[in-house]
N, C-alpha and C positions, 0 to 999 in steps of 0.2 A: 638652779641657775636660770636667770633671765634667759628665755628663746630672745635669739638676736635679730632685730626689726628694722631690714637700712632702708632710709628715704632718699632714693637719687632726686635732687633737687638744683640742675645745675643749666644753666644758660647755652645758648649753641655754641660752637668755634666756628667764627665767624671764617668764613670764607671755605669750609670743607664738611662740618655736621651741622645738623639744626638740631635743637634743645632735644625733639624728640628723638632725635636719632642718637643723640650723648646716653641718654636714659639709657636706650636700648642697646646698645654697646656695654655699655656698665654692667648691666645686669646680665648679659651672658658671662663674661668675664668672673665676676662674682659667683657664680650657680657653676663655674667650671671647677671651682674652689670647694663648693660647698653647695652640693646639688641640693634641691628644693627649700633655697634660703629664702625668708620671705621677703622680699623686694615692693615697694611702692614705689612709682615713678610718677613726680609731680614736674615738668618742664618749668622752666620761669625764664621770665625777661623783666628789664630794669623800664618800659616805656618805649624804648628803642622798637628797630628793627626784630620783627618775630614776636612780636608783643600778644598779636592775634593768632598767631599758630599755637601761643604757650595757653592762652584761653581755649582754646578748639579742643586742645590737648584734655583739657580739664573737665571739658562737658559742654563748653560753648557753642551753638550753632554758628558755623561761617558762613554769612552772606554773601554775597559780589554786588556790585553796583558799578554801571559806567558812568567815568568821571573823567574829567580834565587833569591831564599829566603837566608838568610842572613847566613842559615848552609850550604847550597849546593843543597838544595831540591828545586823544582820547586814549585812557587805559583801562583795564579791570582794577580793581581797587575790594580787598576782601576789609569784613569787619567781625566782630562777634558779639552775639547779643541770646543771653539766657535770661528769661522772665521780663524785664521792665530795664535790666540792666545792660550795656552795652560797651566795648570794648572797641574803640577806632582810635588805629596808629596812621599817625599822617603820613609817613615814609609808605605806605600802602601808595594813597594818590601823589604825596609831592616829595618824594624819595629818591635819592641818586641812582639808585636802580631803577629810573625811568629813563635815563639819561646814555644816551649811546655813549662808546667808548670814545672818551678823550674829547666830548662834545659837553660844553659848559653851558651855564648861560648865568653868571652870575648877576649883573643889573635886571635882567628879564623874568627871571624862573619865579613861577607863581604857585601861591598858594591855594588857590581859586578850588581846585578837587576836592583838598581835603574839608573844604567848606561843603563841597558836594558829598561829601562822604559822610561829614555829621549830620548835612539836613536826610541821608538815606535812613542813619540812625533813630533821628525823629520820626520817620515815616513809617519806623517799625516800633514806633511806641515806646521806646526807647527814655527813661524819666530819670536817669542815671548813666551820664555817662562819663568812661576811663577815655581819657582822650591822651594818648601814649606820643608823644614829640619827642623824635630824634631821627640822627639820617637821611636831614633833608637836603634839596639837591637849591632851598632858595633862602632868601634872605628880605624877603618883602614885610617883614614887622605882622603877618597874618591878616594885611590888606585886601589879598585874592579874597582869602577863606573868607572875610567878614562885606565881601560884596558877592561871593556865593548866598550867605544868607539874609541879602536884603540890602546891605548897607552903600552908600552911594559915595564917590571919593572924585572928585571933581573940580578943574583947575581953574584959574582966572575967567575962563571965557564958559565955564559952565558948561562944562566936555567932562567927559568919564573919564581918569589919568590912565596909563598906557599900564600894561601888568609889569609886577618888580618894583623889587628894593628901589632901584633907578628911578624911575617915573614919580616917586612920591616927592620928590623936591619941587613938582610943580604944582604941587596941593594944593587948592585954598580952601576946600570948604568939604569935611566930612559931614554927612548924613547918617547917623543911626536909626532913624525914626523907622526906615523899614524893615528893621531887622525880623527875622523870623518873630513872630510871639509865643509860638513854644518853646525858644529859649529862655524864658523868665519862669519858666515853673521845671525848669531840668537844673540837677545837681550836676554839672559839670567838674571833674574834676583834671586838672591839668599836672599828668603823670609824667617826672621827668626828672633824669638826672643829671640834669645842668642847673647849677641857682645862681648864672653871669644876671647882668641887669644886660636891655638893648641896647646900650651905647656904651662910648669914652673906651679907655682901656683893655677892660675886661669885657668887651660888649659882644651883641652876635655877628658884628660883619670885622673886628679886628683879631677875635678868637679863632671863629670856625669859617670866615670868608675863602681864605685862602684854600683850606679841602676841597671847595663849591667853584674852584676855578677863578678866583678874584684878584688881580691885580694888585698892586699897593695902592696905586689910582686908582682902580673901583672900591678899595675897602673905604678908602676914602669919602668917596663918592655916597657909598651906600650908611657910613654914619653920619653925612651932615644929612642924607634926605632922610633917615631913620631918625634924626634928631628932631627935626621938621615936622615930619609926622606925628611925632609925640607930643609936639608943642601945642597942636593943631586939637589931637586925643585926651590928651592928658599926661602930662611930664612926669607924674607922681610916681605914677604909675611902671613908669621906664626902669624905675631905680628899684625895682621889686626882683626877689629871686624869683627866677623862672624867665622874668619878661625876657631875656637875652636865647631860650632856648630852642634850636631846630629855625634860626634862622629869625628870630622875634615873633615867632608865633605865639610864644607865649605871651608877649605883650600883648596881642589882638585879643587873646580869649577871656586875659585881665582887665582890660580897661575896659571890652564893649561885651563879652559875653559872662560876666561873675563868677568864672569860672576861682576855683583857688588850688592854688600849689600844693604839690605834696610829692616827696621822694617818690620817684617811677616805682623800685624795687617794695615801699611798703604799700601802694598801694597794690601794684598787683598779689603780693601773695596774700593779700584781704581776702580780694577777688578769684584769687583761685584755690581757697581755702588750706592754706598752709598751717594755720595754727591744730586744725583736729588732726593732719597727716604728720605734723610734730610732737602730738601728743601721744602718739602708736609707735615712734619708732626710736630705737635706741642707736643709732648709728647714722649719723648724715651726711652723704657726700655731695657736694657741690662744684662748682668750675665753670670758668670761661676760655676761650683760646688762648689769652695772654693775660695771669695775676701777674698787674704791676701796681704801678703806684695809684693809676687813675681807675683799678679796681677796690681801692679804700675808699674813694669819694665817690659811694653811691652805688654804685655797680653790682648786680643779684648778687655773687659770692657771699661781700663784705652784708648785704643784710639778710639771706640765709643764714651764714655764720651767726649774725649779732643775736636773731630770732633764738635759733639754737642753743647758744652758749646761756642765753636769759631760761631756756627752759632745762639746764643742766646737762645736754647731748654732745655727746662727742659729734667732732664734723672734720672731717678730711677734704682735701680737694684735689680734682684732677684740672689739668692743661695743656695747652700744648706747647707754651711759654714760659718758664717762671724767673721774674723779676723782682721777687720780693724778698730778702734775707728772712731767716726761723723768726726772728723776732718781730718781723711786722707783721708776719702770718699770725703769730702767737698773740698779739695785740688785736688783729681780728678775729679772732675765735677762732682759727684753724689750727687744726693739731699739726697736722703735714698737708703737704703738699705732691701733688706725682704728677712729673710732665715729661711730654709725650720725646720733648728734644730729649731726655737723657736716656730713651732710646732709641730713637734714631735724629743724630745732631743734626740734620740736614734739612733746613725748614721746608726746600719743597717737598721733599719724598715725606716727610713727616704728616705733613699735608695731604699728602695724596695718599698717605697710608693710616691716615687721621684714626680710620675707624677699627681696623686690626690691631694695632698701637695702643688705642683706647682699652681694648679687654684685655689686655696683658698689661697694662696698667692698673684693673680693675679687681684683675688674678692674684699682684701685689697687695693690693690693699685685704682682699678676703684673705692672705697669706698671715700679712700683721695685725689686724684687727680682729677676724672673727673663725679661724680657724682654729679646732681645739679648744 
């Protein structure tokens, strides 16, 4: 008989474990089941928030670099960067978690850091970079970031436009000519699990404004100057998946830095080599705090699982939430599912007992899957 080989492979619960700390829950739980079972723990993230913790996790060195926070105030801002390749999430410099409680700035908050964050990337040689968008606290179409590296945005009277979504309706004349020039010879790739366009509809200030603190009046506001902007850039470009993501950053990295789209969740388990730690293990668990509907569109679980299921691996998942009936689990390659509310219903104590919960969830699954 096959020695049983599990891969915890599973994303944080937001707001009470981080990816690495799921791992390691998992696997006491497991080994309480079945001492000296062999365990690999590979962390992941979809682009989002903990993107650089899931790469640190993996082998990556973590830099700091200070940078401009998304109101004007200086923050630390971590990245990760192994050989020539380099890993920077912009929720690091212009992330809601810069943002004091219950303190917004939605026509304001700028992008401007994480601009300072990929030029710290460049400065470390960096010829490949993951640039991971979500969780951000702004809605500036990546106007800050792209006058971090060079680029000049400039109204009627030939004045710098003020930072934010907001200010850009007084636009008239983008300059790219001084963009950084080691952005022309870096692979940029723009990691992310949103594919809205910047505007209309489905866009980044009518989708995700409102989390960022936006009015009906500012969303407003911030899609005719984000439309403006694009007119001014390049409209084509507006209408592209990705451009709508983390606030239209991705529009900026589209239309002025070459950057190209690609699902957050495949690009990072490229980069943090999932396919050889899926080829070692015959058991694979996965999870995030809440499989629901908007963990099928993109989200690590749904492409752990799909990774998985194409290499013939069984895959189970843990939670703390679950919102998905057997069959839409079964449609993304998860066998079962174990979450955390059906043992204790109570989302705060759940919460606060995230990580105890977690290994007798874990104890579960070593019970049905690999005991005996």
């Amino acid at each position: 008989m096959e020695t049983a080989r599990v891969l915890v492979a599973a994303d944080k619960f937001k707001g009470s474990l981080t990816a690495v700390q799921v791992a390691e829950r998992v696997t006491a739980g497991l080994r309480r089941v079945v001492p000296g079972l062999a365990v690999e723990t590979l962390p992941v993230a979809d682009g989002g928030d903990g993107t650089v913790a899931a790469a640190v996790a993996a082998g990556f060195e973590r830099r700091e670099a200070r940078v401009t926070g998304p109101l004007g105030d200086p923050v630390t801002a971590a990245y990760a960067l192994r050989g020539d390749t380099a890993v920077v999430e912009m929720a690091e410099a212009s992330g809601l978690q810069h943002l004091p409680d219950g303190v917004f700035a939605p026509l304001t908050a700028t992008t401007y850091g994480s601009g300072e964050l990929l030029k710290a990337a460049l400065e470390a040689g960096a010829t490949t970079i993951v640039f991971g968008v979500g969780g951000s606290a702004t809605t500036d179409g990546g106007a800050g970031m792209l006058a971090a590296l060079g680029a000049r945005f400039l109204d009627a009277d030939g004045k710098p436009v003020g930072p934010g979504g907001g200010a850009l309706a007084t636009l008239a004349e983008a300059d790219l000519t001084g963009l950084d020039p080691r952005l022309k010879d870096v692979d940029l790739i723009l990691a992310s699990d949103v594919d809205n366009p910047l505007t209309g509809p489905k866009g980044a200030p009518e989708v995700y404004g409102r989390q960022k603190g936006a009015s009906e009046d500012d969303i407003a506001v911030l899609d005719a100057a984000l439309t403006h902007y694009a007119s001014i850039l390049g409209p084509e470009t507006a209408a592209l998946p990705g451009a709508g993501a983390a606030g239209g950053i991705g529009y900026g990295a589209l239309v002025a830095l070459g950057a190209r789209f690609r699902p957050g969740i495949e690009v990072m388990l490229d980069v943090l080599g999932f396919a050889p730690a899926l080829a070692r293990a015959t058991l694979v668990i996965t999870g995030e705090g809440s499989l629901d509907e908007q963990t099928l569109h993109g989200k690590a679980p749904a492409g752990v699982a799909a990774a998985a299921r194409a290499a013939g691996i069984e895959v189970v998942a843990v939670c703390g939430r679950l919102a998905l009936p057997p069959e839409a689990l079964e449609t993304a390659g998860i066998r079962r599912a174990y979450a955390l509310a059906e043992l204790e219903p109570d989302p705060a104590a759940s919460m606060a007992q995230a990580g105890p919960l977690l290994e007798r969830a874990a104890e579960s699954i070593a019970r049905d899957f690999l005991a005996g």
